[in-house]
C-alpha positions in Angstrom: 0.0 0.0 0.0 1.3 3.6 -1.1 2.3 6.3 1.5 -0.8 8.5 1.0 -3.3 5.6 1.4 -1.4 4.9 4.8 -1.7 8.7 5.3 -5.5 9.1 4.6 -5.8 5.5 7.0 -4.4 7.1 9.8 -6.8 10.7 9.1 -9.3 7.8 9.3 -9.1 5.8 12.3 -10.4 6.0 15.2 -8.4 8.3 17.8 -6.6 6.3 20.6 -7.7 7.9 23.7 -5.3 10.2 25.6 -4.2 9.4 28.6 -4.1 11.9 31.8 -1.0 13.4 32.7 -0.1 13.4 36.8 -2.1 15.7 38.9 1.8 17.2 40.0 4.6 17.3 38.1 6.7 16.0 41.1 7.9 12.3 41.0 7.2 9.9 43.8 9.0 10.4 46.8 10.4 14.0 45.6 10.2 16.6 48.7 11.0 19.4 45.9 8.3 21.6 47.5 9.9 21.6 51.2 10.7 24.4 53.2 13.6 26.2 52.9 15.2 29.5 54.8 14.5 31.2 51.8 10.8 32.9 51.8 8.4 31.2 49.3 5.0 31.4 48.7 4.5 34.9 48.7 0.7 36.5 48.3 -0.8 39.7 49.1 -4.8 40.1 50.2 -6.1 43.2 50.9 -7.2 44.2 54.1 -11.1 45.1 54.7 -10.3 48.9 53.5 -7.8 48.0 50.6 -7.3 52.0 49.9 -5.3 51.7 53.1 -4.2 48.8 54.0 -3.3 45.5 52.5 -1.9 41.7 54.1 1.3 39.6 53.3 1.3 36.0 53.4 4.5 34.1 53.0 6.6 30.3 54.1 10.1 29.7 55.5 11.5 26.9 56.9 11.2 26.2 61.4 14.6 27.9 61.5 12.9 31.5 61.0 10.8 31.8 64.0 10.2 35.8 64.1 9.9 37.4 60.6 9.9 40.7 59.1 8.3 42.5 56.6 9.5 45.8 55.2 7.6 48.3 52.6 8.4 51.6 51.1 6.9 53.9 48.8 8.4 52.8 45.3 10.7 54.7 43.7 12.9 54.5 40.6 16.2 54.7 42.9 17.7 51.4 43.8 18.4 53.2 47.4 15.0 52.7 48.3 15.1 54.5 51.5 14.3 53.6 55.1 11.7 51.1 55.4 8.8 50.5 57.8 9.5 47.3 59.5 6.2 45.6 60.3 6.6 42.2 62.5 4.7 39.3 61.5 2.9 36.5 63.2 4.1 32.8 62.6 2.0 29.4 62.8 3.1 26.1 62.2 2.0 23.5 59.6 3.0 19.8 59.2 2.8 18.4 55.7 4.4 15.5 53.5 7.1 17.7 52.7 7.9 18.3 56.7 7.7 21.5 59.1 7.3 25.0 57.7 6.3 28.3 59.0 3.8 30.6 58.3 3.8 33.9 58.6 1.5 36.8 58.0 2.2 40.6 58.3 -0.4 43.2 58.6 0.7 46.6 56.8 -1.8 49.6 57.6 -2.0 53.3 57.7 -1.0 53.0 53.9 -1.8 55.9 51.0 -4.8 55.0 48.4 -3.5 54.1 44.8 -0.1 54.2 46.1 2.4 52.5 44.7 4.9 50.4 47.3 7.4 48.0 47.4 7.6 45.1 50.0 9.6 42.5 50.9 9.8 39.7 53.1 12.5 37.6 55.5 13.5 34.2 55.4 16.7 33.4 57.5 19.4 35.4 56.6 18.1 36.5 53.3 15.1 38.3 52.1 12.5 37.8 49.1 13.0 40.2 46.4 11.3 43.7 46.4 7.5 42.9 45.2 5.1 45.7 44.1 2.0 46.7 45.0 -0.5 49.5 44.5 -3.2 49.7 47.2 -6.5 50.3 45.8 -7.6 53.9 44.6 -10.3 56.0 46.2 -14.3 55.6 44.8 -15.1 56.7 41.8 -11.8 55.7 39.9 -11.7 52.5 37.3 -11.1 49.4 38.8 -10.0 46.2 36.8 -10.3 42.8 38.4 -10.2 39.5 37.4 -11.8 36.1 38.2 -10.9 32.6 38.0 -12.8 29.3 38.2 -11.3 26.3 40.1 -7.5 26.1 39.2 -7.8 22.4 41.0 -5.7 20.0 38.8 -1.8 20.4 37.2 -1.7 23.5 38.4 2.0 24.2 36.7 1.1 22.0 33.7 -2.4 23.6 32.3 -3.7 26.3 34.8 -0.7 28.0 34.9 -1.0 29.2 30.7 -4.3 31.2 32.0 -2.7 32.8 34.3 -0.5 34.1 32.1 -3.2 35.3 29.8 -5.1 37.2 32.1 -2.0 39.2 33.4 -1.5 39.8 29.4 -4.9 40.5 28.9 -5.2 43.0 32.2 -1.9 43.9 33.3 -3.9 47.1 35.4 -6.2 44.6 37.0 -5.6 44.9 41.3 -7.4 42.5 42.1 -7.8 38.3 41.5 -10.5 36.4 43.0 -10.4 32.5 43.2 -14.0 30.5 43.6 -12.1 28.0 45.3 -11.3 24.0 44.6 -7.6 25.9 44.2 -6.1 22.2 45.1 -7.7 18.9 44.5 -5.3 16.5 47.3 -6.8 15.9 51.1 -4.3 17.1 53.7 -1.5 15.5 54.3 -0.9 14.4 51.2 -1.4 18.4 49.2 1.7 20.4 49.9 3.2 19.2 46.7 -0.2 20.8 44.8 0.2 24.1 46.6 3.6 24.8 45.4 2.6 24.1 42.0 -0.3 26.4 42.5 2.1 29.3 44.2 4.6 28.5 41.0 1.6 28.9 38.5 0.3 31.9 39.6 3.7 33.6 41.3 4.0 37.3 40.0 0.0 38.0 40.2 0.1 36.4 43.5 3.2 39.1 44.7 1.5 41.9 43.3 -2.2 42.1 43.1 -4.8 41.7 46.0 -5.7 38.1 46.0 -8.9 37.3 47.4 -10.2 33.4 47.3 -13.0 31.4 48.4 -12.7 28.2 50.2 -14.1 25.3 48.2 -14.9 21.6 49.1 -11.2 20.3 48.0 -9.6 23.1 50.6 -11.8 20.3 53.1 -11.0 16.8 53.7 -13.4 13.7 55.1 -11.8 13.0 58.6 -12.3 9.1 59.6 -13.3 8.8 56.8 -16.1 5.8 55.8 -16.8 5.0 59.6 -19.6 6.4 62.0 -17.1 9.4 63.0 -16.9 10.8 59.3 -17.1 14.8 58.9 -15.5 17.6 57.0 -12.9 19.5 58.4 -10.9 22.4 57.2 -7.4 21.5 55.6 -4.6 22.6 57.7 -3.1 24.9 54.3 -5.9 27.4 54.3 -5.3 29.5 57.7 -1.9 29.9 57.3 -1.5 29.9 53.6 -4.1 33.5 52.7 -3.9 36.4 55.2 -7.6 37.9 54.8 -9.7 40.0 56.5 -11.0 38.5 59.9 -14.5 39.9 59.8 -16.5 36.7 59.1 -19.0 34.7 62.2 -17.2 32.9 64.3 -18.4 30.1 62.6 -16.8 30.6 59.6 -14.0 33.1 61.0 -11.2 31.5 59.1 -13.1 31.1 55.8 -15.6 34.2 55.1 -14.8 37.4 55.2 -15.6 41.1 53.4 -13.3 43.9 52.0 -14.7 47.1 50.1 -12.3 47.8 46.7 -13.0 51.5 45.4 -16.6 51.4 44.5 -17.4 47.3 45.1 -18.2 45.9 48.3 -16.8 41.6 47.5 -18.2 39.0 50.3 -16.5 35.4 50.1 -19.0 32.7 51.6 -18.4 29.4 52.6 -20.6 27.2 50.2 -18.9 23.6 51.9 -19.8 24.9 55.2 -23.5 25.8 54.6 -24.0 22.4 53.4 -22.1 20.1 55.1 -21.3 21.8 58.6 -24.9 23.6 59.5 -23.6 27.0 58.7 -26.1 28.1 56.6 -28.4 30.3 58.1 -25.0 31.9 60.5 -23.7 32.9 57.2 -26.8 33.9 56.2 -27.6 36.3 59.2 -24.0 37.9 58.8 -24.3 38.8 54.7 -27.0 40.5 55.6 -25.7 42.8 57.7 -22.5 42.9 55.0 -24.5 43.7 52.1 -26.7 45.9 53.9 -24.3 48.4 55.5 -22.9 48.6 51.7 -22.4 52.2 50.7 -21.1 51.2 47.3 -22.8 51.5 43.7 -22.1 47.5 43.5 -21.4 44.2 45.3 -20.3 40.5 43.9 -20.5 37.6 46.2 -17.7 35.1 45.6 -18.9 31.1 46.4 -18.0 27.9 45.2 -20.9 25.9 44.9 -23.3 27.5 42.2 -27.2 28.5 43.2 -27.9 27.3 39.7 -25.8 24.4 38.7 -25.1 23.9 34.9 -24.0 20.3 36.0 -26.7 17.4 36.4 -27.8 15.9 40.0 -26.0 18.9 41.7 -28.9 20.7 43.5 -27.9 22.8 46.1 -31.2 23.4 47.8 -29.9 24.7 51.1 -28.3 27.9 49.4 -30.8 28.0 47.1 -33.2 28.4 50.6 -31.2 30.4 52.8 -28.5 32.2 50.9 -30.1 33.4 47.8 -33.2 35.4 49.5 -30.1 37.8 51.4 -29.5 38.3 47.5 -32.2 39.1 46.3 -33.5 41.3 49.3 -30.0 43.5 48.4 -29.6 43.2 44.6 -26.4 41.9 44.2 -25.0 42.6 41.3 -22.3 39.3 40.4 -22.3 35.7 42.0 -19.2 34.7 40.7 -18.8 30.6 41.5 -17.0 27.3 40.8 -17.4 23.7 41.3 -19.1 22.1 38.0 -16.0 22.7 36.1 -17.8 24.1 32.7 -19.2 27.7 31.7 -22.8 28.7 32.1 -24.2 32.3 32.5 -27.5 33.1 34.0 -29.9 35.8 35.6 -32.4 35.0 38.3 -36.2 34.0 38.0 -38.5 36.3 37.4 -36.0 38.1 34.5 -34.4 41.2 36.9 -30.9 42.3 35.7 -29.2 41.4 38.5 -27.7 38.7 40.4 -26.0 37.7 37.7 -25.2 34.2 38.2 -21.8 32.8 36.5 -20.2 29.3 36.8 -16.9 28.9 35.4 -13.6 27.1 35.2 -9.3 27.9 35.1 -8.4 24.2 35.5 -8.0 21.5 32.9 -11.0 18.8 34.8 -13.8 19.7 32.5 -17.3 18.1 33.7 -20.1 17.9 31.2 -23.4 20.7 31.2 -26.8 19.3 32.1 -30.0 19.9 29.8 -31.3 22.2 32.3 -28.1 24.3 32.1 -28.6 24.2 28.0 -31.8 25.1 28.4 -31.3 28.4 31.0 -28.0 29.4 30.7 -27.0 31.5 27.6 -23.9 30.9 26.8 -22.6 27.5 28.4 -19.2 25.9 27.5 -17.5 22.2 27.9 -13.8 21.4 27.4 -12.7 25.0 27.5 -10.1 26.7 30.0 -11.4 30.0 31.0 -10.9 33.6 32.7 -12.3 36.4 33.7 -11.7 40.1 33.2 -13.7 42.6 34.7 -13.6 46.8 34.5 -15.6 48.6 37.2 -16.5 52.4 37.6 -19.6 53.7 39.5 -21.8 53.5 36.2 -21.1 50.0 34.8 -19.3 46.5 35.0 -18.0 45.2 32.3 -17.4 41.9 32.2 -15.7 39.5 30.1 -15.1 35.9 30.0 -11.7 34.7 27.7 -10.3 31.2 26.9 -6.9 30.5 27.7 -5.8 31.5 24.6 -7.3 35.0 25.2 -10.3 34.6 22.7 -13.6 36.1 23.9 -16.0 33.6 25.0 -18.5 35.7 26.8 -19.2 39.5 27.7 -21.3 41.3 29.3 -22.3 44.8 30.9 -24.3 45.9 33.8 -25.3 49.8 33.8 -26.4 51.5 36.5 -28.8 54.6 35.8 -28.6 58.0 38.0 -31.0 56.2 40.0 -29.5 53.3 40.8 -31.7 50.9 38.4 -29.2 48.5 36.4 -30.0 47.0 33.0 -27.8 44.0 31.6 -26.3 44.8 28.0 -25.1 41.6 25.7 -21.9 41.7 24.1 -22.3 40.0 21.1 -19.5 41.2 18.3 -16.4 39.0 19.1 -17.2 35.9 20.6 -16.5 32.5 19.2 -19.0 30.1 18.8 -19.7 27.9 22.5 -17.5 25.0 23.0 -19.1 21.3 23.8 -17.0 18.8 24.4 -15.8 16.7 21.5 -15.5 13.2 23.2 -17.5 10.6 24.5 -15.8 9.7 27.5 -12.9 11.2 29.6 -9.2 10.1 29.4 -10.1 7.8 32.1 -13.3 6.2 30.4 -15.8 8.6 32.4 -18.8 9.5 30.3 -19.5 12.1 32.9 -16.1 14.0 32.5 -14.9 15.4 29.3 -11.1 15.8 31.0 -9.7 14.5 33.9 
């Protein structure tokens, strides 16, 4: 048989199915991600008022027991001057890779849209000099961007969007996470946060990160016996430094901070359903929402009110949560969790919430009928972000591939009056994206990616 008959065989056959790369890119039995003296896992938050006042997060090895962090106005010298010294507070965490130390620094009293640097001390050495601009007063631009669940192969796949979005917004301030940012239980996850720290490095350094907790930042203690219950993986406290304004219930995992003319509240979706914290969180985003003296407010969760993925009905936000939404208009639920795209407004047709579902990470579930049927537009097998642009008259929101095509926009104006009408973007989007296989990698017919 000639060459091109071989050729136009091979067009023709059926594709061998792909396998699934490693959730980590470290080998078995590599500690690559341990602790050292030098400081790693740098990432800013912003405090509750981030025109003054913003939060460092950062790991050493147990030899550096009482840390410093030092910021300055930035200049274009290389003296940089006299810095503040601010001391930071230090909590231990026990992982597969060993002992390492937390540490978090608290920097107030700071100028809005001010440019500073900041760095921060391992054992005798320092990080390099990071930038950050603390937020600007209300009634200037603000550019933000949000991201789905990173979740899986973090450095491999998840790591290219972040990329993108910095190219696509290098202005934005701000980064919100809808949780799921690791997929491994504890004790067995370290190895996944580094790759997520190494993915996302320079945005985490420099812009305010703000993330929700989602059910893989959990892990099922005793597990499959009578004892069985979800409990709070040990990274979470120490890894983020944000704001500690949430119930006590949830003091470690919700929180609120006002960023120029947005108020953001971060709720704890896992423990509303599984822990009993529901109606808690409930009582106190009322009193968040309603004190809000800002033109608009998003509420960042990672379980959806309206799932775009079959069988995954979460009736007891849909009960207790959603009403505290309503009642205050909120203007973006930004979520995660069902690993596809879907867009949607609440019943009854008001503009707002705006209800949106989307994904960073390469584990691509598949949309119900439902979601096809009440979301406008929905997307399988397709890594996404988000851009957004906020002044006191409109959003505008965008939602990009990881190649940086436009996949879904958007924008909310507000009237002199306060009444807000939704605006489609049409001109520039590609066409929505199902997936193109019948099974996953692994032979799931419920996955289109592992």
């Amino acid at each position: 048989m000639g060459g091109i008959a071989l050729c136009l065989l091979a067009l023709h056959a059926p594709a061998a199915r792909a396998a699934a790369e490693p959730n980590t890119q470290v080998p078995a039995g590599s500690h690559h991600y341990a602790a050292t003296g030098f400081p790693d896992r740098i990432v800013a938050s912003p405090a509750q008022d981030a025109a003054h006042g913003f939060a460092v997060a950062w790991r050493t090895d147990a030899t550096v027991r009482a840390p410093q962090l030092q910021i300055v106005v930035a200049g274009d010298s290389p003296d940089v001057g006299k810095p503040r010294v601010v001391n930071a507070r230090t909590q231990e965490l026990r992982s597969e890779n060993g002992t390492s130390l937390h540490h978090r620094a608290d920097i107030d009293g700071l100028q809005p849209d001010t440019l500073y640097a900041y760095r921060v001390q391992g054992k005798d050495t320092w990080s390099a000099w990071n930038h950050f601009r603390t937020a600007a007063p209300a009634g200037q631009p603000l550019t933000m961007l949000y991201f789905g669940d990173t979740q899986n192969k973090n450095l491999s796949l998840v790591s290219r969007v972040i990329r993108q979005a910095w190219r696509s917004a290098p202005d934005a301030r701000l980064a919100v996470f809808a949780g799921d940012l690791v997929s491994g239980g504890d004790g067995v996850d370290d190895s996944e946060w580094g790759e997520w720290f190494e993915a996302g490095r320079w945005l985490l350094e420099g812009t305010a990160v703000a993330p929700a907790p989602g059910n893989h930042e959990y892990f099922e203690e005793f597990e499959d016996t009578p004892r069985e219950r979800r409990v709070l993986g040990g990274h979470w406290p120490v890894t983020f430094a944000l704001p500690a304004n949430g119930p006590a219930e949830t003091a470690k995992t919700t929180y609120w901070f006002d960023y120029q003319d947005v108020r953001v509240a971060v709720v704890d979706g896992t423990s509303a359903l599984d822990l009993g914290t529901a109606q808690v969180q409930a009582k106190w985003l009322d009193k968040v929402l309603g004190d809000n003296p800002h033109p608009w407010s998003i509420v960042l969760i990672h379980q959806p009110f309206y799932s775009p993925r079959a069988d995954r009905d979460n009736v007891e936000l849909v009960e207790t949560l959603l009403p505290v939404l309503r009642k205050h208009r909120v203007d973006l639920v930004l979520q995660g969790h069902d690993h596809t795209y879907g867009r949607r407004g609440d019943e009854g047709g008001a503009a707002t919430p705006v209800f949106i579902v989307s994904v960073a990470g390469p584990k691509q579930y598949r949309l119900s009928d439902m979601a096809r049927r009440t979301m406008r537009p929905v997307g399988e097998d397709t890594q996404l972000y988000q851009v957004l642009r906020i002044d006191p008259q409109h959003i505008g929101y965008e939602s990009r591939t990881a190649t940086g095509r436009l996949y879904d926009a958007f924008e909310l104006r507000r009237d002199a009056s306060g009444n807000k009408r939704l605006v489609e973007i049409e001109q520039g989007r590609i066409a929505p994206r199902d997936c193109p296989r019948a099974a996953s990698p692994k032979g799931r017919e419920a996955r289109c990616w592992e």
